[in-house]
Every structure is written in C-alpha cells, then in structure tokens.
BADO-687885 format. One line per 3 residues: number of its first residue (from 1); for each residue z, y negated, x negated of N, C-alpha, C. Coordinates in pm, whole numbers. Last residue first. Layout:
BEGIN
NUM) Z,Y,X,Z,Y,X,Z,Y,X | ...
***
This chain:
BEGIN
325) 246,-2066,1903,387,-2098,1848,466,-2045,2041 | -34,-1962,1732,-10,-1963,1831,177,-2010,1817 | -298,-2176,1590,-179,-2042,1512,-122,-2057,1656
322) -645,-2202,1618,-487,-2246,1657,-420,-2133,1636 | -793,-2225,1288,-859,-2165,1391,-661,-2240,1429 | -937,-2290,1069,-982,-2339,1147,-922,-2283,1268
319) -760,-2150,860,-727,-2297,876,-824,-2333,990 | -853,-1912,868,-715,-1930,900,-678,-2083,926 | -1090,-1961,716,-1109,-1889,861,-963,-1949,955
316) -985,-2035,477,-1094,-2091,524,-1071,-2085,663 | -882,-1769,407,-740,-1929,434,-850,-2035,482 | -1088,-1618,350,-970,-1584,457,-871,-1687,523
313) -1154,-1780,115,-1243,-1733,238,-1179,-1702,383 | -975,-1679,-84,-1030,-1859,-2,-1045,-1875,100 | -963,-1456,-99,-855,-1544,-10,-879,-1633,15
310) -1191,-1368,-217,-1192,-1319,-74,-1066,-1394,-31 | -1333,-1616,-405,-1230,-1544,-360,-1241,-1507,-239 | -1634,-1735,-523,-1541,-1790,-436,-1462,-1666,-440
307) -1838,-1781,-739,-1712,-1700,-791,-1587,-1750,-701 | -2092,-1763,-670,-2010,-1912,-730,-1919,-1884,-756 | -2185,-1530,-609,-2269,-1587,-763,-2138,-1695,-781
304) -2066,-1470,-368,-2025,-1382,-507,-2089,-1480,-616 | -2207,-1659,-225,-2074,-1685,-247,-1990,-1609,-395 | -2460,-1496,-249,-2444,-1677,-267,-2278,-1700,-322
301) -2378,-1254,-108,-2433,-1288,-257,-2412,-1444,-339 | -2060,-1283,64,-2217,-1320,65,-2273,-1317,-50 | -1807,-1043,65,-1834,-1194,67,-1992,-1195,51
298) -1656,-837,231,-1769,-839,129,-1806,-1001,168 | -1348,-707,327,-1432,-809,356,-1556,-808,210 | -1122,-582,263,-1194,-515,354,-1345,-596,401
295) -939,-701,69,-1021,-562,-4,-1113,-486,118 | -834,-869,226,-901,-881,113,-1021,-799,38 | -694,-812,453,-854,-837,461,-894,-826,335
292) -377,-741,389,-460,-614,459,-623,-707,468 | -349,-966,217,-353,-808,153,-433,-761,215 | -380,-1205,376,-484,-1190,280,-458,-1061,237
289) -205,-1112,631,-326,-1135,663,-425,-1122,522 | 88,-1158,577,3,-975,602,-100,-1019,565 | 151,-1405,640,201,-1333,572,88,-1208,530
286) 87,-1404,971,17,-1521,838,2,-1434,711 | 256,-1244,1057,96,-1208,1048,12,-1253,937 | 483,-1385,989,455,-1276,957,308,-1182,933
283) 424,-1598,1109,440,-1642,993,410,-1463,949 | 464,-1570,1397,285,-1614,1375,290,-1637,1197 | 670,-1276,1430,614,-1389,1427,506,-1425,1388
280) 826,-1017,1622,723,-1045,1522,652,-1239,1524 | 1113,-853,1682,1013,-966,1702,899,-1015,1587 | 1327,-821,1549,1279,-690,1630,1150,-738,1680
277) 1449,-916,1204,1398,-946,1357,1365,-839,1426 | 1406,-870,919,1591,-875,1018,1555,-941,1173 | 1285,-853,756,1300,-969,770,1420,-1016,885
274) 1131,-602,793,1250,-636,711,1313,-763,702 | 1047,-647,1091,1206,-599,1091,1256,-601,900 | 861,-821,968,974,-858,1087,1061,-803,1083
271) 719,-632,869,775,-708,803,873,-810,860 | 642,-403,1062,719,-377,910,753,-501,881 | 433,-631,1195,581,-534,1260,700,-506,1159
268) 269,-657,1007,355,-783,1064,504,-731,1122 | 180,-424,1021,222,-446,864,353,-561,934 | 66,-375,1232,182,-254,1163,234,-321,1067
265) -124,-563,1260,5,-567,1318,76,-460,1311 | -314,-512,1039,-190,-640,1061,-87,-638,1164 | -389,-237,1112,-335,-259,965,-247,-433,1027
262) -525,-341,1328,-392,-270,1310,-313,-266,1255 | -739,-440,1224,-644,-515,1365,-540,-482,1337 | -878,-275,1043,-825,-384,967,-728,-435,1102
259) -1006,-125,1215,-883,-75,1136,-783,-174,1074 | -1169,-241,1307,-1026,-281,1412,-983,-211,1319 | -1306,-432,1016,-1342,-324,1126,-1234,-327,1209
256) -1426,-747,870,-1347,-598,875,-1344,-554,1044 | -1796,-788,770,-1627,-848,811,-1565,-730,792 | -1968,-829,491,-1953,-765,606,-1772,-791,632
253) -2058,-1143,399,-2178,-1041,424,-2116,-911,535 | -1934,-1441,495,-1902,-1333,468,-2020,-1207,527 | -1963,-1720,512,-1952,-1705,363,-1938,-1494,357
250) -2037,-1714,758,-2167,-1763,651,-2130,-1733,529 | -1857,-1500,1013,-1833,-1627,926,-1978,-1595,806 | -1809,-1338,1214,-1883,-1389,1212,-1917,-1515,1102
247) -1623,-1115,1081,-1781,-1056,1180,-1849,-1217,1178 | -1393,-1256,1101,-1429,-1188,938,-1597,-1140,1021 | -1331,-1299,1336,-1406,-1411,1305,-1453,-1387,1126
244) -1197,-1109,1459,-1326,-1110,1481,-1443,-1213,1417 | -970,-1164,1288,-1049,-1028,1259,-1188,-1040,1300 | -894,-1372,1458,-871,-1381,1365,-1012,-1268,1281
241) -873,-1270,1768,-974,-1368,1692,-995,-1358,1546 | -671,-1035,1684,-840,-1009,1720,-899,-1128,1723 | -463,-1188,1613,-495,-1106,1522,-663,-1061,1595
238) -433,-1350,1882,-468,-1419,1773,-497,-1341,1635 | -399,-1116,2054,-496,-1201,2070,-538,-1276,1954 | -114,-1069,1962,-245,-985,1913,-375,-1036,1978
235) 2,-1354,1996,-12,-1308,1883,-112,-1162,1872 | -9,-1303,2317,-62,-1401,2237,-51,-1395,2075 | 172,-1070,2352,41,-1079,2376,-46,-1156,2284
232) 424,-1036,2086,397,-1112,2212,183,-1086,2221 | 612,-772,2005,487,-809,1956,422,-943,2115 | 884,-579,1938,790,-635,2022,671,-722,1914
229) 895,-234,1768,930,-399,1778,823,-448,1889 | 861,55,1742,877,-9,1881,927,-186,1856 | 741,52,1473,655,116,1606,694,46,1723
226) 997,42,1369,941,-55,1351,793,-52,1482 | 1148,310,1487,1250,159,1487,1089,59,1474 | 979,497,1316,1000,465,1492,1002,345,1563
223) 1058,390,1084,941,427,1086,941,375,1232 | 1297,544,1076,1287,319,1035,1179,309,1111 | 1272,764,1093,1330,738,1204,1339,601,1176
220) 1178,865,845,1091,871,1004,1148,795,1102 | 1377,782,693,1226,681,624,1119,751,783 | 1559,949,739,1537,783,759,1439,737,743
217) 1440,1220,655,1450,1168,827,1519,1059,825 | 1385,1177,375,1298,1181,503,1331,1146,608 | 1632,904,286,1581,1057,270,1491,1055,330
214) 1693,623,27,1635,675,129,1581,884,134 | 1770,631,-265,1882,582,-119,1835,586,-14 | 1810,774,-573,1756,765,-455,1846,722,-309
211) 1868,563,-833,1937,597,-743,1854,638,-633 | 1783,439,-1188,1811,381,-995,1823,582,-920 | 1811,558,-1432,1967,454,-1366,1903,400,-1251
208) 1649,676,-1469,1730,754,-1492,1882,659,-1439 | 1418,512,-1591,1427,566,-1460,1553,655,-1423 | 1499,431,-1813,1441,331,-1730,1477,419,-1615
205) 1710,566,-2052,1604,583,-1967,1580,493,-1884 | 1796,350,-2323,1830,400,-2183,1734,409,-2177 | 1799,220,-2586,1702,340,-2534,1760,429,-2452
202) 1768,-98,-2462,1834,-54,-2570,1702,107,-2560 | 1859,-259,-2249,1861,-132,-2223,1855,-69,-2311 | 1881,-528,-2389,2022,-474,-2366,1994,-317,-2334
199) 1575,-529,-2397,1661,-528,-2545,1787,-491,-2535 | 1497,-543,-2119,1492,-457,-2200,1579,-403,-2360 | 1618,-809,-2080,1663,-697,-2026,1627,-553,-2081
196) 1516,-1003,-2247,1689,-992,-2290,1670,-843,-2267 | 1241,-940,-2186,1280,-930,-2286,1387,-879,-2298 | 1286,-1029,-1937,1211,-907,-1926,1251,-864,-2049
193) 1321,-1275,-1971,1448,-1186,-1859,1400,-1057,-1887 | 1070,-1411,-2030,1184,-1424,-2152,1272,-1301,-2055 | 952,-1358,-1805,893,-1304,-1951,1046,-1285,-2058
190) 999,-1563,-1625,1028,-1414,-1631,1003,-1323,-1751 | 952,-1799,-1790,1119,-1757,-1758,1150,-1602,-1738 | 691,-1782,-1752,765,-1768,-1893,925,-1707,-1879
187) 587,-1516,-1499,628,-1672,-1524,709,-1630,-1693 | 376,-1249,-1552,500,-1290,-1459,477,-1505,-1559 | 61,-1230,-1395,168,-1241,-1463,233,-1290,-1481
184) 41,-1067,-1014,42,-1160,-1145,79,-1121,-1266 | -174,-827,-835,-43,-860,-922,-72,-926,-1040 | -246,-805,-534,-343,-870,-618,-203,-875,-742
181) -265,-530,-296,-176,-657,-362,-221,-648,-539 | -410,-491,-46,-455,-487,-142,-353,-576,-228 | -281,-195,183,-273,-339,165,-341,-326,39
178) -371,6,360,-318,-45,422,-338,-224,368 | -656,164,252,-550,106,210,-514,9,290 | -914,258,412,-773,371,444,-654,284,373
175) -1053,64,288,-1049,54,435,-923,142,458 | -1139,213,47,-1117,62,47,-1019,45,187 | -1304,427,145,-1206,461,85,-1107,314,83
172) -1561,332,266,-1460,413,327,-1339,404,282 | -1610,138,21,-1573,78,136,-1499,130,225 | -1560,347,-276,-1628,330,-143,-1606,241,-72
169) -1537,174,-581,-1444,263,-509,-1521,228,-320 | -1701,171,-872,-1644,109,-741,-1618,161,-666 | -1563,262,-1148,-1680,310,-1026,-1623,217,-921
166) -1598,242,-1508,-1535,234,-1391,-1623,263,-1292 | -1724,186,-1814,-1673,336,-1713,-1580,355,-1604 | -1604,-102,-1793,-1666,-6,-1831,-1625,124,-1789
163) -1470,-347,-1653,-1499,-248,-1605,-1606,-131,-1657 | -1103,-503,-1686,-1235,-371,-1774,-1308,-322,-1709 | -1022,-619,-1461,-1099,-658,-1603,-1206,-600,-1646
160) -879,-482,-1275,-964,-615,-1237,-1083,-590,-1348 | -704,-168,-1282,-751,-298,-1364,-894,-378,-1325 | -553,-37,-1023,-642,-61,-1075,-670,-179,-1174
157) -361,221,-868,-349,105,-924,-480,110,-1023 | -201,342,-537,-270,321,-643,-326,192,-697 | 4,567,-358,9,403,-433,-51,398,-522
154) -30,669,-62,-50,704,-193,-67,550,-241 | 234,890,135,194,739,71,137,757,-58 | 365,1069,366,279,1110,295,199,913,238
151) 702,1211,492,594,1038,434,476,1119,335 | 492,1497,582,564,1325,628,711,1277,521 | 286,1737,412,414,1685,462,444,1517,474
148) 10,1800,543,53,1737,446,203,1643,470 | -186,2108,670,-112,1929,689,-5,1907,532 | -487,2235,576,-316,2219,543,-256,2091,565
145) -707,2422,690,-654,2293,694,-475,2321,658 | -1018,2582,559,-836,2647,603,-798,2504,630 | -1242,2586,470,-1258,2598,630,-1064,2596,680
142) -1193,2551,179,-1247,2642,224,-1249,2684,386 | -970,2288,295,-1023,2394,145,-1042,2491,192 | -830,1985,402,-929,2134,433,-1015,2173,327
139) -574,1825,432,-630,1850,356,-691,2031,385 | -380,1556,640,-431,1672,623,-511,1685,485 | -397,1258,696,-249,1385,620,-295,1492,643
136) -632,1171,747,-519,1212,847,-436,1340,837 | -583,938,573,-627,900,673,-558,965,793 | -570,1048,303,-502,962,351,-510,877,482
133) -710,1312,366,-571,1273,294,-494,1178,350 | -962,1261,398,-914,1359,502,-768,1301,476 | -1020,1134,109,-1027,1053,268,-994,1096,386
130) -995,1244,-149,-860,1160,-89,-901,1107,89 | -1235,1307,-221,-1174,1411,-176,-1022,1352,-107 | -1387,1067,-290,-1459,1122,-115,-1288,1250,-115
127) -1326,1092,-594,-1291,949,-483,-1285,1004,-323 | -1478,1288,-673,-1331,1255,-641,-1254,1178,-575 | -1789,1154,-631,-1690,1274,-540,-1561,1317,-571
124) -1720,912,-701,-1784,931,-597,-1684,1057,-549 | -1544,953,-1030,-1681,934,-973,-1655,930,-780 | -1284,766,-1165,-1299,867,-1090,-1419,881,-1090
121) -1160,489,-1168,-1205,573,-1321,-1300,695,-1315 | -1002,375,-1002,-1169,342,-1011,-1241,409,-1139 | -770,444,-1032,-796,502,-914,-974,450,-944
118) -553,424,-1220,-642,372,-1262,-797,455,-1166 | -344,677,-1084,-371,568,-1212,-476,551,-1236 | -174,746,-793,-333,729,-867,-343,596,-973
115) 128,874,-742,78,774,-762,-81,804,-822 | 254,925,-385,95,1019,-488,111,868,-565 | 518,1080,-236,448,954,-299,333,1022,-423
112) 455,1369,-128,490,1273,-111,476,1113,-63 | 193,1605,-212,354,1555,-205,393,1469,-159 | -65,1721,-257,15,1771,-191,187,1666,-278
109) -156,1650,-498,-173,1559,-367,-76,1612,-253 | -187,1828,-676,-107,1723,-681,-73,1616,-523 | -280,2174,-511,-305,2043,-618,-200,1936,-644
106) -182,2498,-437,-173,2351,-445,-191,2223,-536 | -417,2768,-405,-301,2639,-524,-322,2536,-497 | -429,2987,-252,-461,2864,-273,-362,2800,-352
103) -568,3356,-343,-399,3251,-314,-434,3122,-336 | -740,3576,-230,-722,3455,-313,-590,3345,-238 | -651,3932,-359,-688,3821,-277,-691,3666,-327
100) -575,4173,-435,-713,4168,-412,-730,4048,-325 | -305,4137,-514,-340,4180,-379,-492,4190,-345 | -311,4127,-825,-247,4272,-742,-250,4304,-578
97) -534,3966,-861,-560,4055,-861,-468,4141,-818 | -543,3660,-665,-446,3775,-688,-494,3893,-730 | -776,3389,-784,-777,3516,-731,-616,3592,-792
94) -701,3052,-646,-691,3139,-719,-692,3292,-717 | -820,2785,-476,-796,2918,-455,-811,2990,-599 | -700,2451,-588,-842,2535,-568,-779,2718,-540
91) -628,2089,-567,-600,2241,-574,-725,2340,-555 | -671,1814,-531,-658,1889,-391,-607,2020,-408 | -705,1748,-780,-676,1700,-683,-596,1758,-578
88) -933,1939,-944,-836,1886,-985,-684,1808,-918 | -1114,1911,-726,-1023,2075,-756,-891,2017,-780 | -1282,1724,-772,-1179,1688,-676,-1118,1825,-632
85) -1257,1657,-1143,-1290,1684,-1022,-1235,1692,-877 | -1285,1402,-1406,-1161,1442,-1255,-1244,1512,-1175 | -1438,1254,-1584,-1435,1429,-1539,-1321,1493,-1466
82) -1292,980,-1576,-1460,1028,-1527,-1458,1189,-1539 | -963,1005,-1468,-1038,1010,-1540,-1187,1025,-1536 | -636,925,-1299,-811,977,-1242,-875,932,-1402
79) -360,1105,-1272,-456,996,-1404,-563,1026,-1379 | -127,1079,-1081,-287,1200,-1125,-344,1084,-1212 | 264,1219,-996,154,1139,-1078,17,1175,-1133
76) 474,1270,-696,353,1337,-835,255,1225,-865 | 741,1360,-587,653,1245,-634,548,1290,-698 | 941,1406,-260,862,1447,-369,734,1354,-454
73) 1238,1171,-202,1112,1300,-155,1047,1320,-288 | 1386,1008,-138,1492,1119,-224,1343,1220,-148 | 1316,729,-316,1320,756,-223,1348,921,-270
70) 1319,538,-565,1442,528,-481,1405,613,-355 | 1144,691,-677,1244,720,-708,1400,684,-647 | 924,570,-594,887,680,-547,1087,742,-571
67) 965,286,-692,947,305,-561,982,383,-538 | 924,361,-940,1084,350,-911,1061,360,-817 | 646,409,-942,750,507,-1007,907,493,-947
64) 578,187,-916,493,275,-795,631,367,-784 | 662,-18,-1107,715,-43,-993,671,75,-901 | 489,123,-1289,663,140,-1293,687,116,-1174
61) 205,77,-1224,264,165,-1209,430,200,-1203 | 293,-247,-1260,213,-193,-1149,253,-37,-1138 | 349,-403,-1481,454,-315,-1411,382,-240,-1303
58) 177,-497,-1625,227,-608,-1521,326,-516,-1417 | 18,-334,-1795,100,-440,-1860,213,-476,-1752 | -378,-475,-1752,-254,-377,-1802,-125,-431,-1820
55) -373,-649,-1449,-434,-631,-1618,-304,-548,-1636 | -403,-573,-1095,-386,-616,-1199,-390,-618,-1370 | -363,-413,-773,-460,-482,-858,-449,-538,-959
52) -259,-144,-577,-207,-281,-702,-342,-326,-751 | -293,-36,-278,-371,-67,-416,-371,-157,-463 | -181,179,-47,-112,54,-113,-213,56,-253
49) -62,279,254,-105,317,148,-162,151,100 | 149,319,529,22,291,505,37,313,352 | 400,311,703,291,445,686,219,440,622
46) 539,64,732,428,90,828,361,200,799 | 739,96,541,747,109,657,661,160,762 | 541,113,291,568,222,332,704,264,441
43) 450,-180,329,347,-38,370,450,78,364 | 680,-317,276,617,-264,392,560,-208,420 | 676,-224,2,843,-156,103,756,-165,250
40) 499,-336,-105,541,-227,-135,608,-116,-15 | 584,-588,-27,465,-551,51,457,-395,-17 | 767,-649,-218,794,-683,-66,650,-583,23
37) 709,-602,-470,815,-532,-428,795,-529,-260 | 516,-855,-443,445,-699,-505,545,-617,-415 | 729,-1065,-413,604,-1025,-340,515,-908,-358
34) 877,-1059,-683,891,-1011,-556,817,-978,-423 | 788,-1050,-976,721,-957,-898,756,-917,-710 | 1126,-1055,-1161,1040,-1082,-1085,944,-1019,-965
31) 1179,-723,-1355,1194,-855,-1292,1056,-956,-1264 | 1281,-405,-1274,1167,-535,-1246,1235,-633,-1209 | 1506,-257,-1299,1427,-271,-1408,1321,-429,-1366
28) 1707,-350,-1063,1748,-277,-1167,1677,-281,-1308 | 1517,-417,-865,1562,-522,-917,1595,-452,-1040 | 1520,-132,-708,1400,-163,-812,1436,-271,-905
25) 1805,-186,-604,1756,-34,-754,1642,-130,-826 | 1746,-367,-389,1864,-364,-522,1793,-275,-648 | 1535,-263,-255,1509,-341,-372,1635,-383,-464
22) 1713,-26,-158,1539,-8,-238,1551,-121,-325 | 1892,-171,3,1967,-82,-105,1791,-54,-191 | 1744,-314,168,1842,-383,56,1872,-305,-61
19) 1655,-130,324,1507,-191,273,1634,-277,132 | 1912,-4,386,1795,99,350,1678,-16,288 | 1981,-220,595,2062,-148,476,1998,-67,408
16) 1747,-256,762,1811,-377,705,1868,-334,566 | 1786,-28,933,1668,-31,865,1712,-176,727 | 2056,-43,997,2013,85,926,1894,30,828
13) 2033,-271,1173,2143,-235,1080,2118,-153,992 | 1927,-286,1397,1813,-292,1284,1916,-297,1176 | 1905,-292,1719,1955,-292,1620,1880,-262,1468
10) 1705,-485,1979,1693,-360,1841,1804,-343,1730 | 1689,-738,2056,1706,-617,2136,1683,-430,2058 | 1748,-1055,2038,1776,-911,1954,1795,-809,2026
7) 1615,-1261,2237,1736,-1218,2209,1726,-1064,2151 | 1333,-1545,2242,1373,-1345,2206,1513,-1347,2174 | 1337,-1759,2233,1313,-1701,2369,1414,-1574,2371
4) 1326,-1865,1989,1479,-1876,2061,1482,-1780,2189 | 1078,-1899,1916,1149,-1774,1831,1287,-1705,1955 | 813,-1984,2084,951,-2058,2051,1057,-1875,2023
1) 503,-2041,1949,590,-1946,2019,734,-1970,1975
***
C-alpha cells in the first residue's frame, strides 16, 4: 500500500504535543525501556489496559506510576495478595447507624489509572471481580451499578519467574488486556545511565519532578481523533486473516477471539497517530501484533514441552502469509 496515496486529513498537532510532552516527563526517571513507554501511551490512546511482564527490578511499576502522574486524573495503587478479597477491591456497603442505612464504600478501583501489583498473587475470585471493570467501566454491588469515571485504565504487573503462590490468571481476564508487554533488562550502557542518574538525584523525590500534561477532556478528545483515523479495507482484511489463522495453526491449542481483531486495529490506529499519521500502516499492525496475541493464544502441549514462545509462533504465522503494501 503506497503511503503517498493518503494526504493528511487530520490534524494531529494536539495529539502529537500531548504523546511528546508524556514521554519527555517519563524520560525524566526511565531510562531506556522505549518500547514498554511506547505501547504504554498506546493503550491508553486506544482505551485499553496493559500487563507488564517482567523480573523484579525492571521499572514496571514506576513506569505505571509516572504514567499515572503525567496524567492530571485520579490514581490508586492495590497490592493483590492470596487473602485479597474482592470487597477489598470493589468496596463494600457500610452500615450508617445515624441513618439506619447502608452507605457503599468505594473501593480502590474506583479511579482512574488502577495500578495491580503483582496481579497473579490474587485467587480466582478476586481476579473474576475486575471483569465488569475493565470491560464495561462499570461496577455492580448488591444489584446497584456504578459507572466508573472516563479514562478508566488498569496497568498491571507480573513476575514471569516466581511462581509460588501465584494463580494463573483466567483466559477471560487475559483477553480484557489490550496489550501484553514482555519487559527487558535494560542494556549495560543503560544500566551504567541508571546509575549516574540516580546518584545525581541524590534524595530527590522521583515522582515529585514530572509534571501532569494531560487532563480528561484531552485524553477524550485524542481518544476521538484516533477512533476516526483511516484504516484501508485491505489492511483489516489482513488483520482477520491474520487472527483467523491463530484458529487454525498445529503449533496452537486455542487461537484468539475478534476481541483480539480489534484490540489490533485500535492499537494500530493509536499508533499511527502517535507516529504523526491519520493513516494506518502494514508496519503499524506488524508492530501491535505480538503484544495484543501473545497473552491471547495457548500454544500446543507438544509445543509448551519444547519451550517454543507465543512470538515465535506469531512471527511463524506472519511470515507465511502476504503483508499488503
């Protein structure tokens, strides 16, 4: 698909100045990690929700933290633990004895940016109480429904490694995350920058020198802006082969669902316009494609025993098939 066709029919000045001024701040403490940062900012173009993957250590939560801090909304932090109930969460009705009544208390979830630490620590039924949540910003306690104020993003983070007293986290639940970003460790060079930079901060607050630079009604109205980018036919044709071919492939026990369709072209969308286009390209999708399948695909017993990757698998599929230009 020849790029040259499309003449800029979106201004994107705003959205452009708003995704620069975020990662200026975050740059502020994180170094490196740009691909973490990048797919950060797109899910929470595209609305979606976000599960770091990585060993202690690797900034995963900080980066959730400054995220939440360059944006000028409400933040709250839940340390899922094995006796987390999903009260704990969501809130629970409290009795008024001077009105003879019960007053609901709001839980943590109610806000914002939700960060979830160590989101596989939980059981089953804490896990089940986030799925009205993040699916459809609502939350129902005792037959009552409470919407859940816009941007509603929950960024959670998990260790690969350890898995003692961990739980595997539903497939339902798996499926509501927009993206799965897998986080390295950094490079020597970054290691040593991490050092200087800390040692000059000395005992500055970390969080106390970025800047909120997004409000609500920008972060709705980018939101819009990205909803209406174009998108050529032939590229969502090539996201439903693509998807349809997680359904039929030997190395894979269960594919992904059309949630997973979407998830790529909200994400591709988000990432076009940060990328300063109104147009979406076959690189952008490219791009999207191992976050939003990774964590939506179950590979084959056979394949789990040899210790193949859900990206192999995905760049397997991707290499057989025509990229559209």
């Amino acid at each position: 698909m020849d790029s040259e066709l499309f003449e800029q029919r979106t201004d994107l000045t705003q959205l452009s100045d708003a995704v620069l001024a975020v990662r200026q701040q975050i740059k502020k403490i994180i170094v490196g990690q740009d691909a973490m940062v990048k797919m950060i900012i797109t899910a929470l173009l595209a609305d979606g929700h976000v599960l770091l993957e990585g060993v202690p250590g690797v900034a995963k939560t900080l980066t959730a933290k400054l995220t939440a801090r360059c944006l000028d909304v409400g933040f709250s932090r839940i340390q899922f633990t094995p006796d987390l109930m999903p009260s704990d969460v969501l809130g629970t009705p409290v009795f008024n004895p001077k009105e003879g009544t019960f007053d609901f208390k709001r839980g943590p979830l109610f806000s914002n940016v939700v960060l979830i630490d160590e989101i596989n620590r939980a059981p089953a039924k804490t896990q089940s109480a986030l799925f009205e949540a993040m699916e459809e910003r609502q939350i129902t306690i005792d037959g009552k429904t409470y919407p859940l104020q816009p941007p509603f993003m929950v960024i959670a983070t998990q260790n690969p490694i350890e898995q003692e007293g961990t739980y595997r986290l539903p497939e339902a639940q798996l499926d509501r995350f927009l993206f799965k970003i897998v986080v390295p460790y950094p490079s020597e060079a970054e290691e040593m920058e991490i050092l200087q930079k800390f040692h000059r901060m000395g005992n500055t607050n970390v969080l106390a020198s970025i800047t909120p630079v997004l409000k609500t009604e920008q972060i709705a109205t980018i939101r819009q802006e990205v909803k209406s980018l174009i998108i050529d036919e032939k590229l969502l044709e090539f996201i439903s082969k693509l998807v349809h071919q997680t359904r039929n492939h030997k190395s894979i026990y269960l594919g992904a669902s059309p949630r997973a369709s979407l998830a790529i072209m909200n994400a591709s969308k988000a990432l076009a316009a940060i990328n300063g286009r109104d147009f979406v390209t076959p690189e952008d999708i490219l791009e999207v494609t191992s976050p939003v399948l990774r964590h939506r695909i179950i590979l084959s017993p056979d394949k789990e025993m040899e210790g193949t990757s859900e990206d192999a698998v995905i760049q397997q599929i991707i290499d057989t098939m025509d990229i559209p230009r």
